[in-house]
C-alpha positions as CSV (number, residue, x, y, z in Angstrom):
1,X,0.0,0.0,0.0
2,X,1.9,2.9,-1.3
3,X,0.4,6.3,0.7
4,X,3.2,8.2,0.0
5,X,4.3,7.6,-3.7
6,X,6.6,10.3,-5.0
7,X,10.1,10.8,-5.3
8,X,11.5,14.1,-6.4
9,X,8.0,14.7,-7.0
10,X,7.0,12.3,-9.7
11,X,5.0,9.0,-8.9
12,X,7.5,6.6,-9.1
13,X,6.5,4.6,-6.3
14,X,3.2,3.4,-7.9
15,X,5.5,1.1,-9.3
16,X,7.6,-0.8,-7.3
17,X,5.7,-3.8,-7.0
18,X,6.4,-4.4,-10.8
19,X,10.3,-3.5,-9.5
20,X,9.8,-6.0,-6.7
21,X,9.3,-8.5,-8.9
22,X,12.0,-7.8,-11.6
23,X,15.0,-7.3,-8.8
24,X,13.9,-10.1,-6.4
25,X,12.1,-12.5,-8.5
26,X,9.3,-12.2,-5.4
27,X,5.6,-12.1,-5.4
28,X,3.3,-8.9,-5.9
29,X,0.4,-7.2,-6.7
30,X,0.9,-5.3,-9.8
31,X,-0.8,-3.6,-12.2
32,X,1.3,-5.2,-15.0
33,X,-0.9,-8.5,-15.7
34,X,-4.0,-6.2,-16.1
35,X,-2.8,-5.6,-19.7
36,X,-3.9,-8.1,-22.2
37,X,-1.4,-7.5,-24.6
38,X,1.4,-7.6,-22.3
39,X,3.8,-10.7,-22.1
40,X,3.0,-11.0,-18.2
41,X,-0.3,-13.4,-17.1
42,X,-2.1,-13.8,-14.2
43,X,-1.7,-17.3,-12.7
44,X,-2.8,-16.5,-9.3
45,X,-6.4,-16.5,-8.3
46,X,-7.7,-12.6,-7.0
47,X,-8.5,-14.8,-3.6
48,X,-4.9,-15.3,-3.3
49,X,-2.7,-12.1,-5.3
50,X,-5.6,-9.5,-5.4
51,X,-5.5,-6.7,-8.2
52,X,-2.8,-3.9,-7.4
53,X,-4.1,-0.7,-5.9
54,X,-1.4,1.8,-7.7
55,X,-2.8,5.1,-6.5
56,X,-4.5,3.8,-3.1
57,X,-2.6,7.3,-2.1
58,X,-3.7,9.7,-4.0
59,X,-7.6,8.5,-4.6
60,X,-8.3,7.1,-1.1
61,X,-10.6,4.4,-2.6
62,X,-9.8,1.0,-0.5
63,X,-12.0,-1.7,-0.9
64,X,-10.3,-4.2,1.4
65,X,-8.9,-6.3,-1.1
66,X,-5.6,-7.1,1.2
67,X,-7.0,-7.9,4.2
68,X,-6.9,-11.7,4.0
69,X,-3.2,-11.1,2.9
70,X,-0.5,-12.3,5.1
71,X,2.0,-9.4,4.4
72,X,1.4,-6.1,3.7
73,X,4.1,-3.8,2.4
74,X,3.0,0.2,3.1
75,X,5.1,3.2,2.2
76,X,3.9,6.3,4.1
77,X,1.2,6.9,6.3
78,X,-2.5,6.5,6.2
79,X,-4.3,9.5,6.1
80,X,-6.3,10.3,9.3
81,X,-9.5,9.2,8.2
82,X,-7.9,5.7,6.6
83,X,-6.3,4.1,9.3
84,X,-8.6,1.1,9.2
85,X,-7.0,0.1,6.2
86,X,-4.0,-1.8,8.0
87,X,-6.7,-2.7,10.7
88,X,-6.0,-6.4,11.8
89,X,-2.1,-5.9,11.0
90,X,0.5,-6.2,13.5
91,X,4.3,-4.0,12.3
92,X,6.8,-6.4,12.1
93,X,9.5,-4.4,10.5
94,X,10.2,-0.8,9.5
95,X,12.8,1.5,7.6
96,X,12.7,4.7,7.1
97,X,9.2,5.7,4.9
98,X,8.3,1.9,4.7
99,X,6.7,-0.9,6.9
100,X,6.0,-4.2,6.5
101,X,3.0,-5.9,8.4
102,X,2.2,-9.1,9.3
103,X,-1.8,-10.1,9.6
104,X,-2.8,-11.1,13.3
């Protein structure tokens, strides 16, 4: 969950999970396998990898698609009236601007 997504004020954040993947080979939410012409395919039910939420920052629409997830990774804070988002989340590690949480 990316709140705070710029850096030297462009959105590049909206995009790491599709970074996250590339560097580390890892799992992710991402936008990418959205595209049907794109050489990326989703293999993973929504149950299980939900659909990326790339400007869950800047619109403030949630709709509590990673709740049932183990991890969350968040970057930035929740604005005041959206801390229930992490709800049901326990930190487990932080650096700097990011957090990862684990689901109680």
């Amino acid at each position: 969950m990316i709140y705070d997504y710029r850096w030297r004020g462009r959105p590049a954040y909206i995009h790491y999970p599709g970074y996250y993947i590339t560097w580390k080979k890892g799992i992710a939410a991402t936008s990418v396998v959205g595209y049907r012409f794109g050489a990326v395919r989703r293999k993973a039910p929504l149950a299980v990898l939900p659909h990326y939420l790339e400007w869950i920052g800047r619109a403030g629409r949630y709709d509590g698609r990673y709740s049932n997830l183990d991890y969350l990774l968040v970057r930035g804070n929740a604005p005041a009236g959206r801390k229930s988002e992490t709800e049901g989340f326990i930190p487990v590690r932080s650096a700097g601007k990011w957090l990862i949480l684990k689901n109680d």
